[in-house]
Structures are given as structure tokens and as C-alpha cells.
C-alpha positions in Angstrom: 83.0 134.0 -1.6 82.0 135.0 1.7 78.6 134.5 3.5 77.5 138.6 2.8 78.0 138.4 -0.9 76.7 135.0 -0.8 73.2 135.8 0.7 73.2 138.8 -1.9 73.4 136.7 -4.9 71.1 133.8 -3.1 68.3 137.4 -2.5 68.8 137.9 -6.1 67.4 135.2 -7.2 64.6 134.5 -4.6 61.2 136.6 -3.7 61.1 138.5 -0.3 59.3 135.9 1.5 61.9 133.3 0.7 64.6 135.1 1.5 62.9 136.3 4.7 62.9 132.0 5.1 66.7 131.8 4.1 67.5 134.1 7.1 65.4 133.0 9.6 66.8 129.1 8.4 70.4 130.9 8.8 69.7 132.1 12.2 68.6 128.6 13.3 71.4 126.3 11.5 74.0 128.6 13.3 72.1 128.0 16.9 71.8 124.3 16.2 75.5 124.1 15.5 76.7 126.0 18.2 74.4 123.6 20.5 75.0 120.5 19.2 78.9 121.2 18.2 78.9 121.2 14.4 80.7 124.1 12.3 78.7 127.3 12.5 80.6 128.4 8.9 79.6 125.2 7.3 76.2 125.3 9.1 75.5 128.9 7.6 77.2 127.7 4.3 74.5 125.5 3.5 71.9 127.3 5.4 72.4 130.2 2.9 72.5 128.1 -0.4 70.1 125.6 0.4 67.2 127.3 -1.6 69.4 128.6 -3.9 67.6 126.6 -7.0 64.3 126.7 -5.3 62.7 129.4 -8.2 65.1 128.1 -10.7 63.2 126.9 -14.1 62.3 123.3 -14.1 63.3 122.2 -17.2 66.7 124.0 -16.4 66.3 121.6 -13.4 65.6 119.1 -15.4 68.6 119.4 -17.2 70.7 119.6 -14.9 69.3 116.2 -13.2 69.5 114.5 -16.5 73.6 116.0 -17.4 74.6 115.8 -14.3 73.7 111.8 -13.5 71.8 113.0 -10.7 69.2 109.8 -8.6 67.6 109.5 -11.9 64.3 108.6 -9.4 64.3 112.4 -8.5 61.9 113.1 -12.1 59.3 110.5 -11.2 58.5 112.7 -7.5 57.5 116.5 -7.4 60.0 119.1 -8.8 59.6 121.0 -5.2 62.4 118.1 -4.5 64.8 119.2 -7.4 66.1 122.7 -5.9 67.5 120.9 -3.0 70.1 118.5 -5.3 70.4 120.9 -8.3 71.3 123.7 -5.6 74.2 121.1 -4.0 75.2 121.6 -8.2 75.0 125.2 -7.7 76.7 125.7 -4.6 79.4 124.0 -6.2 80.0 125.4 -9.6 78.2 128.8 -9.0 79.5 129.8 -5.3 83.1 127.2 -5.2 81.7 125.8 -2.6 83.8 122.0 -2.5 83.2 120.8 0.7 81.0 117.6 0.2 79.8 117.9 4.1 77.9 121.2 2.9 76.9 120.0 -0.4 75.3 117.2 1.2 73.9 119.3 4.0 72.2 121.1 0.8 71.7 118.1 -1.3 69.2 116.2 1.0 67.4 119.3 3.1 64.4 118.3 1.8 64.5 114.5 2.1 67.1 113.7 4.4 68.9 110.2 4.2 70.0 107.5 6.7 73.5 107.8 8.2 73.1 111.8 7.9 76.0 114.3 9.0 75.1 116.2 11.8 75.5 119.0 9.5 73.2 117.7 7.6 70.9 117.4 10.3 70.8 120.7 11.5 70.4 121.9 7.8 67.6 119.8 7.4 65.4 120.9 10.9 66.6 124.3 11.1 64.7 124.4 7.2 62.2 123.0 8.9 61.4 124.6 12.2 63.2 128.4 11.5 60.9 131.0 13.1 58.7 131.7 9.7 57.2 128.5 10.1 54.0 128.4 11.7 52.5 124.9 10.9 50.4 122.8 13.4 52.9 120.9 16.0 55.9 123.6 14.7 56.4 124.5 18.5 56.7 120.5 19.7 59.4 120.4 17.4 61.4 123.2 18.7 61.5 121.8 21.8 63.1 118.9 21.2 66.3 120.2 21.3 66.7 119.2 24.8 66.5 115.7 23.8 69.1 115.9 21.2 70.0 116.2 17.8 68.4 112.9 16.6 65.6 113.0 18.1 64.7 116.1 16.6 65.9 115.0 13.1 63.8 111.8 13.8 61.0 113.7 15.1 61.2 116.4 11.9 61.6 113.5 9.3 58.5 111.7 10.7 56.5 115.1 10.4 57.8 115.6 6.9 56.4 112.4 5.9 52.9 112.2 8.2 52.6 115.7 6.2 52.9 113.9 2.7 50.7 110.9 3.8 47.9 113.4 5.1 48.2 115.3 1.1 48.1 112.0 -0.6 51.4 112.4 -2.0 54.4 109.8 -2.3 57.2 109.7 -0.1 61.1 109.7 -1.7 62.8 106.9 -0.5 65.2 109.2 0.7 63.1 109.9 3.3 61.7 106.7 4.5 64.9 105.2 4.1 66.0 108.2 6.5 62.8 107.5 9.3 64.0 103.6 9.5 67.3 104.6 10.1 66.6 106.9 13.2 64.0 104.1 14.6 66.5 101.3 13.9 69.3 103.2 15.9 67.2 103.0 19.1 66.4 99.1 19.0 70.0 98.8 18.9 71.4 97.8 22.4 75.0 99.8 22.5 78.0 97.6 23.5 
């Protein structure tokens, strides 16, 4: 399936405004990749499908976490952070996508993990900072990219989860696990 009939079936199933978001994260994957020398298909692979699930029923959801054996830890958090593993299921039995690089990219955009792909990275900020977001400190962000890829994912995963601490609401491991990684990286002394 290509990426036009692709973003057809993804505007299908989403309002305007989240499509509007799907583009505007499309646009951005594809400049992170080219800047930071990932693959711009597989960057706008996963930028395209990585809200696929994100107005999908929750029970269906739910389902699909239980029958698949997805982190069984996933239904004792928010269902905002189903879409993102139930649409790696999608992408994968709905559009034939098989590479595990972009179902991963897709898998954890919302929580991010340690030891993430680069592809995964840019799938993760590019969700994050595309140019429909306005939040407070949106712009800091952006400019990051000077400083590299991982400080901009360490930067964005820190803001995810100061965001969640500010609302009172619990942090998936994913993503903790995913800040300690990035500040563990820099105490370590490169031989």
C-alpha cells in the first residue's frame, strides 16, 4: 500500500483536526529524517499510521491488548496510551506493514522506551513538536535540533512526563524507563 492511499484510509477514520495533526507530524518525521539520516519512507510510514487507532473503540482496544498478549500493564494506565500499541497491530494486519523498525516507531510514540531506534525517535518528537502544537515551551523544543537527535528526544521525553506530573497523572514505565536511559547515556565516559 502506498503512503497516498495510506493517509486516505488513516483520514477515514480520524476527525479533521487529527488528520490536520497526522500531516503536520508527516511533514516533520520526513525533515527529522532527512537531518538526522534515518529513512524518510519508514519515517513517513509510521508518521502516517501512528494515530491510526487513536478514535478506535476502547473496548475494541481492549481486546485487542488482551488477544494479542500486549504489556498487560498498558490497562492499568489511561486508554489515550492504547492507540499507539494497538495501531503498531493495525499497521500490521490492516496496512501489511512488517517492518518491526516502523511498528515500533508506532508502538511507543506516545511513551518512548530506552535503547529507541532513531526512527523511533523522530516518530516520537516529530508527534510531539509538528507545527499544530502550540503548548508552552513547544518552540524550546524545536530548536533543539541543533544539538542532536538525543537531546531532543531526551528533552521531549522529560516534557512528556513534567506534563503528566503537573496533571497528577501516573507515568508508564515506558517512559521513565526511557528518561533514565537518555540521562544515563551522558554520565557515561566514551572509550
Amino acid at each position: 500500500m502506498d503512503s497516498n492511499e495510506m493517509l486516505q484510509k488513516v483520514k477515514e477514520r480520524l476527525p479533521e483536526k487529527r488528520f490536520t495533526h497526522v500531516l503536520g507530524v508527516v511533514k516533520t518525521a520526513i525533515e527529522l529524517a532527512k537531518e538526522f539520516d534515518v529513512s524518510e519512507s519508514k519515517a513517513e510510514t509510521a508518521a502516517i499510521l501512528h494515530d491510526a487507532a487513536k478514535f478506535s473503540d476502547r473496548e475494541w482496544m481492549k481486546s485487542i491488548i488482551v488477544s494479542e498478549k500486549l504489556d498487560p500493564l498498558l490497562l492499568d494506565y489511561h486508554a489515550e496510551l492504547w492507540h499507539a500499541p494497538v495501531g503498531a497491530y493495525m499497521a500490521k494486519t490492516e496496512f501489511g506493514v512488517e517492518d518491526e523498525d516502523v511498528l515500533n516507531a508506532i508502538r511507543y510514540h506516545t511513551t518512548g522506551r530506552a535503547e529507541m531506534s532513531d526512527l523511533e525517535k523522530v516518530v516520537y518528537i516529530a508527534d510531539l513538536i509538528e507545527p499544530n502544537r502550540k503548548f508552552s515551551g513547544v518552540e524550546e523544543l524545536r530548536q533543539l535540533k541543533e544539538q542532536g537527535l538525543d537531546v531532543m528526544m531526551e528533552a521531549s521525553v522529560k516534557h512528556s512526563i513534567e506534563f503528566l506530573v503537573s496533571k497528577n497523572q501516573p507515568v508508564f514505565p515506558d517512559s521513565l524507563k526511557c528518561y533514565n536511559y537518555f540521562v544515563q547515556q551522558k554520565g557515561k565516559v566514551k572509550e
